[in-house]
N, C-alpha and C positions, 0 to 999 in steps of 0.2 A: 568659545572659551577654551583655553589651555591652563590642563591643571599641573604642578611641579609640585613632586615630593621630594625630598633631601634623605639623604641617609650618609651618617660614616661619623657621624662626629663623636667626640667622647675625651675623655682627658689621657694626656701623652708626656711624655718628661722632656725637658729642653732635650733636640736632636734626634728625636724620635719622628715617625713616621706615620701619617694618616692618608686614608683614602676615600675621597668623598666621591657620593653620586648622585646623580640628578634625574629621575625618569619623569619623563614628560607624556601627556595623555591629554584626549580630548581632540578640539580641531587643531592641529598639528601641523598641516598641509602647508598652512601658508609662514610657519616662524621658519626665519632664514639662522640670527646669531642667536647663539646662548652664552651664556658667562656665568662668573661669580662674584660678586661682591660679600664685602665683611662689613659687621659693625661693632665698634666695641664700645664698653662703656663712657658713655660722654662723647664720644666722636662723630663724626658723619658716616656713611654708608662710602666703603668707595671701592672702586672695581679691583676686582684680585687679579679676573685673569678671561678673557673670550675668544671664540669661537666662530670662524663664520659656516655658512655649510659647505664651506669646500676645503677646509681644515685649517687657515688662516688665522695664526694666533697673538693677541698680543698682552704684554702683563704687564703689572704693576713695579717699578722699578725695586722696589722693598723684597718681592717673590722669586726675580727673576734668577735664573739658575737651581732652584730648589723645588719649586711649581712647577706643576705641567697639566697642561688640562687639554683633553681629550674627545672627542665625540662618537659615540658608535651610531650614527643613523638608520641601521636596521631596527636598531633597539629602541630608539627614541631619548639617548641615554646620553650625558654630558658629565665627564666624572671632573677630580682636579684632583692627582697625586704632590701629595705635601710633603718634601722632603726636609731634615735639615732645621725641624720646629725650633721657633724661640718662644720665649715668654711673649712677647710685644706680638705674637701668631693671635694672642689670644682671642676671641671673638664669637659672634654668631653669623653662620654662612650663610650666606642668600642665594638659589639659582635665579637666573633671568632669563628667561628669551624674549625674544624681540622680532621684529616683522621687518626691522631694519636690518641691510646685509651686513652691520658691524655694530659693537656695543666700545662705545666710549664713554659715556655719560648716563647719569641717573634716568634722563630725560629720552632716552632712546629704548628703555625698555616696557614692555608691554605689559609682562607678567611678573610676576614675584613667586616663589618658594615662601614657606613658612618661617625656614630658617635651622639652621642645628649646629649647635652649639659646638665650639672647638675652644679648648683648655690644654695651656703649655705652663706644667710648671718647670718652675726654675733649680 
């Protein structure tokens, strides 16, 4: 089992700046990608932004240029610096890893984060 905690989230004013992290723990050895997904109220879950373990990244067109997401593998750590918030940012974050070498779909992830909450007012 692979456990994922979240940390960073909290309310920011449109344009402002958040830094989320993801430490992962437990059997570890064998997760290749990790990512982020959002979900916001009423919507579906959908991918923010992944990782594979060799630094290979790709995001969600809505993100691109303002996101960056990151991995430190000594740490066991997968952060996502959010530049550039909008209101429509708003959501609760999800880390994922996965045993798969890439995270494009719901259906490709293993594990789940609890979630932590991200707020853009306007």
């Amino acid at each position: 089992q692979v456990q994922l905690v979240e940390s960073g989230g909290g309310l920011v004013q449109a344009g402002g700046s958040l830094r989320l992290s993801c430490a992962a723990s437990g059997s570890i050895f064998s997760i290749n990608a990790m990512g982020w997904y959002r979900q916001a109220p009423g919507k579906q879950r959908e991918l923010v932004a992944a990782i594979t373990s060799g630094g290979n990244t790709n995001y969600a067109d809505s993100v691109k240029g303002r996101f960056t997401i990151s991995r430190d593998n000594a740490k066991n750590t997968v952060y996502l610096q959010m530049n550039s918030l909008k209101p429509e940012d708003t959501a609760v974050y999800y880390c994922a890893a996965a045993y798969s070498p890439i995270i494009r779909t719901v259906r490709m992830v293993d594990y789940w984060g609890k979630g932590t909450l991200v707020t853009v007012s306007s």
